[in-house]
N, C-alpha and C positions, 0 to 999 in steps of 0.2 A: 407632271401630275395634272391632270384634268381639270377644271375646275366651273364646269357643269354640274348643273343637278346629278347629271348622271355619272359624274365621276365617285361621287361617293355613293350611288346605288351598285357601282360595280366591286364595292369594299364587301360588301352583303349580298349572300346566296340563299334564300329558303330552306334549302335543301341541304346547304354545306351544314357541316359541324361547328359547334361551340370554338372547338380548340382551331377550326381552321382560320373562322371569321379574328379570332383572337390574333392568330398568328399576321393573320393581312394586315388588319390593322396597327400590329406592330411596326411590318415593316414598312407603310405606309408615314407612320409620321416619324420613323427613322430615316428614310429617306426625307423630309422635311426640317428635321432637327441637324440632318448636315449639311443641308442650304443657312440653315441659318444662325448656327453656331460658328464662332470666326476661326478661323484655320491659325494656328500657332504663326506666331511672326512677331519680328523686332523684342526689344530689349523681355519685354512683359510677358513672352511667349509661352514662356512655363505655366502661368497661369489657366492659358487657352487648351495649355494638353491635359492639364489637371481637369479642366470641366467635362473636357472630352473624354476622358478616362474614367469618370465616375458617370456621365450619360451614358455611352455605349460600355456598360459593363452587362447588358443583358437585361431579363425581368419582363414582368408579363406585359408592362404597361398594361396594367389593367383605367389608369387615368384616362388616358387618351381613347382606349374605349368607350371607355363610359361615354367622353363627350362626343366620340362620331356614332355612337350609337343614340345618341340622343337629340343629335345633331338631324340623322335621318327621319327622325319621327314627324320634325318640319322642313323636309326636303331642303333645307342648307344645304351651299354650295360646297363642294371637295375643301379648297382652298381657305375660306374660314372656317370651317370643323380641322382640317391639321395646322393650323396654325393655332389655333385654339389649344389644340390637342398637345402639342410639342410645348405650349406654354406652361403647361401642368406640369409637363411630366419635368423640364427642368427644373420649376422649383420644388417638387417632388424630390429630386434630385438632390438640389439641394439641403432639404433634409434631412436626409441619410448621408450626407457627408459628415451635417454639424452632429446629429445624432451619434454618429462612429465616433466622437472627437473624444480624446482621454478626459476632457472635464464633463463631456455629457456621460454616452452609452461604453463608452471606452472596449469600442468593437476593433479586432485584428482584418474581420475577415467579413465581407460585405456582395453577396451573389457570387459565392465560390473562389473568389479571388481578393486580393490583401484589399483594404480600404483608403481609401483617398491618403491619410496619414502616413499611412504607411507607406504607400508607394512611392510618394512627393512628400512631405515634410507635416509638419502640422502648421506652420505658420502658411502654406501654399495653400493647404486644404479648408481652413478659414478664407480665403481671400478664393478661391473656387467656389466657395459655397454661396460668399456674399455676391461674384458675381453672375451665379446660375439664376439665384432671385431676380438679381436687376434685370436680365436681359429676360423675363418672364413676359413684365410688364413692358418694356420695350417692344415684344414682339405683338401681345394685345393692343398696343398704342399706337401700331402701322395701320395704313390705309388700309393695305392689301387684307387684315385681318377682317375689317367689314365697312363698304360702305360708310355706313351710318359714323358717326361722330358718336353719336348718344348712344349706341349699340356696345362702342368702343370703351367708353367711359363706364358702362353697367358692367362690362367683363372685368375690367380693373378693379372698379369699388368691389365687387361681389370677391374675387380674387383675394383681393387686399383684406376683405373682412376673414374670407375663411381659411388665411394662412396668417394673422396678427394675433394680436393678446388674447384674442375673446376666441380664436377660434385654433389652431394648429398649437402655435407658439404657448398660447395658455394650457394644451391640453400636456405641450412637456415639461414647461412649467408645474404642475399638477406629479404626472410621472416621475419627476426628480425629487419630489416630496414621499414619494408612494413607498420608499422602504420604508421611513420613519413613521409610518402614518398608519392606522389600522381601518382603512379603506374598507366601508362594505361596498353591498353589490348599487346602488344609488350610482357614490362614488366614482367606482369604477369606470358604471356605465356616461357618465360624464366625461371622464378621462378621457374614454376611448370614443366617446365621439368630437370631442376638438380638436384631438393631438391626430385619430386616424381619419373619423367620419368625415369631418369639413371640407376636406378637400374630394374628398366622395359626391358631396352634394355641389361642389362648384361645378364637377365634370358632369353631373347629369342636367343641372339649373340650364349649362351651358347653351347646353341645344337650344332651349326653348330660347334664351336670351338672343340667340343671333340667329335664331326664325323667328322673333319679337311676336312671342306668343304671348297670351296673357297670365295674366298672374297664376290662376288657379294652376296652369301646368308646370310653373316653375313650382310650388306647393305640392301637385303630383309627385313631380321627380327628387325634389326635395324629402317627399316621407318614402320615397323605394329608398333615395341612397342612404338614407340615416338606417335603416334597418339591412339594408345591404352592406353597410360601412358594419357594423355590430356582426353581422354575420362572418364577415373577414376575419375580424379583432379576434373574435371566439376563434376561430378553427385557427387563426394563427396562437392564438396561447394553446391552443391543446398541441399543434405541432411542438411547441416550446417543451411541452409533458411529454409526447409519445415519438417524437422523431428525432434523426438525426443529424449532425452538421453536414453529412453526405449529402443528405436528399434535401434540404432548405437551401442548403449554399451561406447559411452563417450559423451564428454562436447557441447554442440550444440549453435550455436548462438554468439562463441567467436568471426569470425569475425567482423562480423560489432560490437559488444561492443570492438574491439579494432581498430576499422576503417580503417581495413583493405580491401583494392579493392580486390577484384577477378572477374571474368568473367562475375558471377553471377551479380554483383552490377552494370557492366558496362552495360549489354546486358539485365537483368533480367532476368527472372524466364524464361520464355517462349522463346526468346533470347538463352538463352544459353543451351534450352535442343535442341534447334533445333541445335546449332553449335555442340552440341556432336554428333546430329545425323551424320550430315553432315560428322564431322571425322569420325566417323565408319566407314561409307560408302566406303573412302578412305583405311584405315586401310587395309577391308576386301580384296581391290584391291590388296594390296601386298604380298596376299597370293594366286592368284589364279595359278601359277604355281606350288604350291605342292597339288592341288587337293584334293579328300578326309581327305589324312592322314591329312590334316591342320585343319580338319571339327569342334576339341574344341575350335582351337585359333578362329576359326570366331563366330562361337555360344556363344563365351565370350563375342563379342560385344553386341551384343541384351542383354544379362546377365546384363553388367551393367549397359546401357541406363534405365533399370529397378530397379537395386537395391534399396534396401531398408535398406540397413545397411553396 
């Protein structure tokens, strides 16, 4: 992997497609994520296949996007935007494992295929999860991640805040409350920005932090991902209402059988694809002072007012 300026200008094409730039950079920090996940070995090895088995189960990486997409906006070098990148997406990783676990979301079936529990046990699948987190910040805490010492330590903090109590972990904390609770739309919208948005906004904040831009642009990308994080949330509850376990690659329909409000239930179908429109629209505003180079973060909008899985 390159790790010039121009290694990650060769991740982006002007001219190429949403879905292609998507796809590169998928396999860009998949290639990166098995440099530096440990290869199964000795007594403990189980654990190493279980990490492995819940990372390479597929999915858009849309995490790791966001940050080498954001990464480019300050010409970052290849090498810290996918290590960056790969940092996300395993504690991303991680949770959707705890999330599948019979005392959380108590899911079978997780990107088309059984879930971590299932496959390997549930006591593996806990101790998988705990260690996809650690080595998150492990891989933030290397040299090789940036230079800078102080650069290194703002990824961590920033990290740490938007996957702990106030920011990921609080938001499922909240969601495990959400059958018993008659949530309006406030609510919700809080919900879904701790438990999905946060980590939304670490992977955009990123760029700027490790091109040690100033504040206001960490603030820019900060209000694109919060509104681009809600844009997600929405079109995935509506797949929840109108799609099948075919085409998402897991469980469809849990909400409302566990009566839980979203967006969706509040505004409807029609209702709430018009409110994702509306956030896009806003989203894209916050990008309009980086011009071109911003041209995947806004093309993602339309991406996922469309999605289909």
């Amino acid at each position: 992997m390159n790790s010039s300026k121009g290694g990650l200008r060769q991740l982006h094409n002007e001219s190429r497609s949403l879905s292609d730039a998507l796809g590169d950079a998928a396999q860009a920090v998949e290639q990166m994520l098995e440099r530096l996940l440990p290869k199964p070995h000795g007594l403990h090895g189980r654990v190493h296949e279980a990490m492995r088995y819940a990372t390479f189960a597929g999915g858009k990486r849309l995490r790791p996007f966001l940050v080498i997409e954001s990464a480019r906006l300050f010409n970052v070098n290849a090498i810290p935007a996918l290590r960056t990148a790969a940092a996300i997406e395993v504690l991303h990783t991680y949770s959707l494992v705890h999330d599948d676990l019979p005392c959380m979301d108590d899911d079978d079936l997780r990107r088309g295929r059984p879930t971590a529990h299932i496959a390997f046990d549930e006591a593996t699948a806990v101790l998988a999860g705990d260690a996809l987190l650690t080595i998150a910040f492990e891989i933030l805490a290397h040299e090789e991640t940036h230079p800078s010492a102080e650069v290194r330590c703002r990824l961590v903090s920033r990290l740490a805040e938007a996957a702990g109590s106030n920011g990921m972990i609080g938001g499922q904390m909240i969601d495990m409350r959400a059958a018993d609770s008659r949530f309006g739309q406030d609510e919700i919208v809080l919900l879904q920005r701790l438990k999905t948005g946060q980590l939304f906004e670490f992977a955009c904040e990123a760029g700027a932090i490790l091109g040690q831009a100033g504040a206001e642009h960490q603030q820019r990308l900060r209000d694109y991902a919060r509104d681009m994080g809600l844009v997600f949330q929405i079109t995935d509850d509506l797949l929840d209402v109108t799609s099948t376990a075919e085409k998402t690659g897991k469980a469809v329909g849990k909400d409302q059988e566990h009566g839980k409000a979203t967006l969706v239930s509040i505004m409807g179908v029609d209702g709430a694809r018009a409110e994702a429109a509306r956030i896009a629209e806003r989203a894209a505003a916050s990008l309009k002072d980086y011009g071109p180079q911003a041209g995947s973060l806004r093309a993602l909008l339309p991406f996922l007012l469309a999605r289909e899985s």
